[in-house]
C-alpha positions as CSV (number, residue, x, y, z in Angstrom):
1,X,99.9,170.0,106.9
2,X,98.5,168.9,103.4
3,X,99.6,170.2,100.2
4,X,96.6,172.1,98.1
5,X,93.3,170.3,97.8
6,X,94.4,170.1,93.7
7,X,96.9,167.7,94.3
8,X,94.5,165.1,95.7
9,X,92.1,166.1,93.0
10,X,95.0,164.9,90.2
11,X,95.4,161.5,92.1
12,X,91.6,160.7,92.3
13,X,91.1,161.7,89.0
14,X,94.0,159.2,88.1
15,X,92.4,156.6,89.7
16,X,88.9,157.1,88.3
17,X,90.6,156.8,84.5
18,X,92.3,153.6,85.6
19,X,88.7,152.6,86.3
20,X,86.9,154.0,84.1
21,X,89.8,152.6,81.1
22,X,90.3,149.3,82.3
23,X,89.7,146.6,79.4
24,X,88.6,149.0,77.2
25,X,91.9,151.4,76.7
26,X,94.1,148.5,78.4
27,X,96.6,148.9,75.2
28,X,96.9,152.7,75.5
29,X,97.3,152.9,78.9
30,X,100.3,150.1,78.8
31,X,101.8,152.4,76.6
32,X,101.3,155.0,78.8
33,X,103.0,153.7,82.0
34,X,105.7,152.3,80.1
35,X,106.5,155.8,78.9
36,X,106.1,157.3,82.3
37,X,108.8,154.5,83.5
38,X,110.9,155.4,80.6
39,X,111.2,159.3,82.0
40,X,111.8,158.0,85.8
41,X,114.5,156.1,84.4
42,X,116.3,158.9,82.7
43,X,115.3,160.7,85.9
44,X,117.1,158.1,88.1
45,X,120.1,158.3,85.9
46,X,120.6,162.4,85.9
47,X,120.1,161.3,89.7
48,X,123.0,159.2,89.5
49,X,125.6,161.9,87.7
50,X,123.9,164.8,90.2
51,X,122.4,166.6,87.3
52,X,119.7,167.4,89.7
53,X,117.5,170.0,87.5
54,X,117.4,167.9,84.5
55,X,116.1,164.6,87.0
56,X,113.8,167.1,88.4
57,X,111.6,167.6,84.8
58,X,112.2,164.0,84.0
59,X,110.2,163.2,87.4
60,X,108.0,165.8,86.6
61,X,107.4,164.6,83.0
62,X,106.9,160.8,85.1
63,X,104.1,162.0,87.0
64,X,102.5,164.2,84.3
65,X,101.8,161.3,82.3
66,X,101.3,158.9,85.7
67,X,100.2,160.7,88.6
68,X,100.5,157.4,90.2
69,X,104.2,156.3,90.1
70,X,105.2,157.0,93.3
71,X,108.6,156.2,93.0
72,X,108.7,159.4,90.5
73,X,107.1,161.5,93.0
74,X,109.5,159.8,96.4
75,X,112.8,160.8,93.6
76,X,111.7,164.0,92.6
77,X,111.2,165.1,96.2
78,X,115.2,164.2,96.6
79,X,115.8,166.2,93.6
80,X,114.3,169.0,95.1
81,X,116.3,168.4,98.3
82,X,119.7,168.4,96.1
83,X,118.9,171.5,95.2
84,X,117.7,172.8,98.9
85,X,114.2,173.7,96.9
86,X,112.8,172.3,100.3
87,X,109.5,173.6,99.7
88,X,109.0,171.8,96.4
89,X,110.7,168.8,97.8
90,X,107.9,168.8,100.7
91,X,105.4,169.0,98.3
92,X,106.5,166.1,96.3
93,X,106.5,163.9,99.5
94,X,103.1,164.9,100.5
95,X,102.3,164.0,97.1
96,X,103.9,160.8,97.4
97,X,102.0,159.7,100.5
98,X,99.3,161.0,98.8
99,X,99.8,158.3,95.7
100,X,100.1,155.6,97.8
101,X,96.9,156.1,99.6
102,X,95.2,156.3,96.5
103,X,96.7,153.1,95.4
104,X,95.8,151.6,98.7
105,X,91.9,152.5,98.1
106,X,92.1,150.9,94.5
107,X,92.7,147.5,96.5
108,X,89.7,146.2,95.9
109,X,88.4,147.7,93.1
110,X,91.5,147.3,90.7
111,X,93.5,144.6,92.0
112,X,95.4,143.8,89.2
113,X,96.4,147.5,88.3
114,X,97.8,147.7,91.8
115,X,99.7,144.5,91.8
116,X,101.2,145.4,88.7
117,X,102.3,149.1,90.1
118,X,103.5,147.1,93.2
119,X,105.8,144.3,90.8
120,X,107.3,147.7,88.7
121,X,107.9,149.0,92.3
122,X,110.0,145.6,93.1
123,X,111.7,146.0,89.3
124,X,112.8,149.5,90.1
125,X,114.2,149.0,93.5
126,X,115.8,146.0,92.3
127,X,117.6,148.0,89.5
128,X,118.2,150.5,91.8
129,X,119.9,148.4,94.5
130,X,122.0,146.6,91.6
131,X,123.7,150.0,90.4
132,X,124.5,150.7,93.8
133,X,126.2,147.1,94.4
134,X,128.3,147.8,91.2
135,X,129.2,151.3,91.9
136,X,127.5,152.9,89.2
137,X,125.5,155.2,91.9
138,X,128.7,156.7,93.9
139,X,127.0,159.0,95.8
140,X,124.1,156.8,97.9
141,X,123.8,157.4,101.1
142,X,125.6,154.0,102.9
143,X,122.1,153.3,104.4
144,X,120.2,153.2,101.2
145,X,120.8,149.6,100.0
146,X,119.1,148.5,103.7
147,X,116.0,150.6,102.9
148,X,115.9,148.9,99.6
149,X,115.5,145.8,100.8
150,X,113.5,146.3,103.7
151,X,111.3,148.0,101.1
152,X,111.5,145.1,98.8
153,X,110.5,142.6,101.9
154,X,107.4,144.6,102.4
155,X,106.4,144.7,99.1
156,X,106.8,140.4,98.7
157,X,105.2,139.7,101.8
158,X,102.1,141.8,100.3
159,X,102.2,139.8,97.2
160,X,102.5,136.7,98.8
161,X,99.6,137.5,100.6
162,X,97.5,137.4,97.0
163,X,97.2,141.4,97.2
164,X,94.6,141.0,100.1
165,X,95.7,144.0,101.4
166,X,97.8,147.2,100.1
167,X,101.2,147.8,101.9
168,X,101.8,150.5,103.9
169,X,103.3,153.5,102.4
170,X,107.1,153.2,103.1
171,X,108.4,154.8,106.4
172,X,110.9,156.6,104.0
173,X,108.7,158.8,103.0
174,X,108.0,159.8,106.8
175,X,111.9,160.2,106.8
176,X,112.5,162.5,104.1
177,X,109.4,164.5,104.3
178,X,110.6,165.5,108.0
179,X,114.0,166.4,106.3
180,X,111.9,168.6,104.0
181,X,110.3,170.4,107.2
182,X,113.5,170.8,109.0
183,X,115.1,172.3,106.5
184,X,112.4,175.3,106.6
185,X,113.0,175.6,110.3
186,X,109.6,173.5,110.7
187,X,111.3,171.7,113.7
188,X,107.4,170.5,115.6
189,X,106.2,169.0,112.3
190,X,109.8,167.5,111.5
191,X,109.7,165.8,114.7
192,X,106.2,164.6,114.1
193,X,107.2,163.0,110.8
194,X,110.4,161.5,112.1
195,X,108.6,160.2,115.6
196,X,105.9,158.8,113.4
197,X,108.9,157.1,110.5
198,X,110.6,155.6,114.0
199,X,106.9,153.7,115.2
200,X,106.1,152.6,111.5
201,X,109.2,151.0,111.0
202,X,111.4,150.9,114.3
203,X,114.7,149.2,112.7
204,X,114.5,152.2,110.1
205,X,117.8,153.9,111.8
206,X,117.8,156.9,109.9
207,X,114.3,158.1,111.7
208,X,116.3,157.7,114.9
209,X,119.4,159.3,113.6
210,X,117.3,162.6,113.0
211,X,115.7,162.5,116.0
212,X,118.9,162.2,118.1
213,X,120.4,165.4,116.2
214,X,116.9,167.6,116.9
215,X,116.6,166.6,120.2
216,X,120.6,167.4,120.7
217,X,119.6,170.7,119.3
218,X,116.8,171.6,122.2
219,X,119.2,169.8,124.9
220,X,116.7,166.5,125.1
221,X,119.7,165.0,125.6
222,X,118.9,161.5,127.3
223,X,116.5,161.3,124.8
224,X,119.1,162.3,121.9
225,X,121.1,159.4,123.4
226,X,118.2,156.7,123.2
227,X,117.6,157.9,119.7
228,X,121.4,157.2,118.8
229,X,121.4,153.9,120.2
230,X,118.4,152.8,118.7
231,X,119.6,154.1,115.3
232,X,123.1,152.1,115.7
233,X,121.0,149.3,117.2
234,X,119.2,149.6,113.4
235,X,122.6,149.1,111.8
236,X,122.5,152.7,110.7
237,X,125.8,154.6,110.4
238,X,125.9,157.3,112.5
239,X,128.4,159.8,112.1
240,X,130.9,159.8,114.9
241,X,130.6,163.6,115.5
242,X,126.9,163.1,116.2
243,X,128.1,161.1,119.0
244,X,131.0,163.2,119.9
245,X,128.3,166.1,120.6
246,X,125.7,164.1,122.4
247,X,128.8,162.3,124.6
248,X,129.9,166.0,125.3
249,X,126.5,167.7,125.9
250,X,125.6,165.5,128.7
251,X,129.6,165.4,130.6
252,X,128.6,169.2,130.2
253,X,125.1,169.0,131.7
254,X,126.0,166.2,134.4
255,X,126.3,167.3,137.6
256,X,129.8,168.3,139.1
């Protein structure tokens, strides 16, 4: 499922004024993406103290001025999900993935705007990952810091490779956009998302995690319990009634 044909419009008409700007409105657009960063910030803070409207418009105020900044679009999806606007916050993922492929196509023809995007991307999740290590961010899920710096990884080993080739878009997004689906009782795509977050990045646990709980839900349930294993395997925290259910489920289903 894609999100209206509008949306795709706004990113490749981003990238064409990157193009069509570059060395001769450098100053402006600086100014520009610094501004955008300035509102994802805020954003990220009203994240922070759950004042999850208020991030909302500051993403949204992010991405009006940068349709690009992906991170804006990956926290404004969340925002959405904090306030179980599920369809907005499916939306913003596909927009998201949508950013990132549009970044990945600029790879040869603006290298040096997408290297930049990709070093602000490192900044960010760096900041990020040091308020959650001094407890400034309370509420993160236990599993975030790991996604950080897998995400991080991915990101360096791109840049060490002299840009030569765009990262993939982060798995994460796979994750959360299944989330989005599920939430709307869209179980078939959800478990295409998730299936698809598990092969990009197989020590992402959370992808795992989800698909253990659907397939518990339609009784898969030896595949429910490889799921689980392969999301502890991860290092993700499962919760231990997810594994109290599955355990249960199959004693129940076993042969007497």
């Amino acid at each position: 499922m894609r999100f209206p044909a509008a949306a795709a419009f706004v990113l490749f008409a981003a990238a064409t004024s990157f193009a069509q700007h570059k060395g001769t409105d450098g100053l402006q657009q600086e100014k520009d993406h610094k501004l955008a960063l300035e509102h994802y910030e805020k954003g990220r803070d009203a994240m922070t103290s759950e004042r999850f409207q208020e991030a909302v418009e500051e993403f949204k105020a992010a991405i009006q001025i940068d349709p690009l900044l992906t991170l804006a679009h990956y926290r404004k999806g969340q925002a959405h999900m904090a306030l179980k606007e599920y369809a907005q916050a499916e939306h913003a993922f596909i927009a998201c993935r949508d950013a990132h492929a549009t970044l990945a196509g600029m790879q040869l023809s603006n290298r040096e705007e997408v290297e930049r995007r990709r070093a602000d991307e490192v900044d960010q999740l760096n900041n990020e990952l040091a308020m959650i290590q001094q407890g400034t961010n309370k509420n993160t899920n236990p599993n975030r810091p790991n996604q950080i710096q897998q995400r991080i990884a991915e990101l360096e080993r791109s840049r060490r490779k002299g840009g030569s080739e765009a990262p993939a878009p982060p798995a994460e997004i796979a994750v959360s956009l299944g989330s989005a689906y599920f939430r709307q009782g869209k179980m078939d795509l959800a478990e295409k998302e998730w299936r698809a977050a598990a092969i990009a990045n197989p020590k992402l646990g959370e992808a795992h995690n989800n698909l253990a709980a659907l397939y518990l839900m339609s009784q898969k349930l030896d595949d429910a319990q490889k799921e689980l294993e392969l999301a502890e395997k991860a290092g993700y925290h499962v919760n231990p009634r997810l594994k109290d259910d599955i355990k249960n489920a199959r004693n129940s289903s076993s042969p007497k």
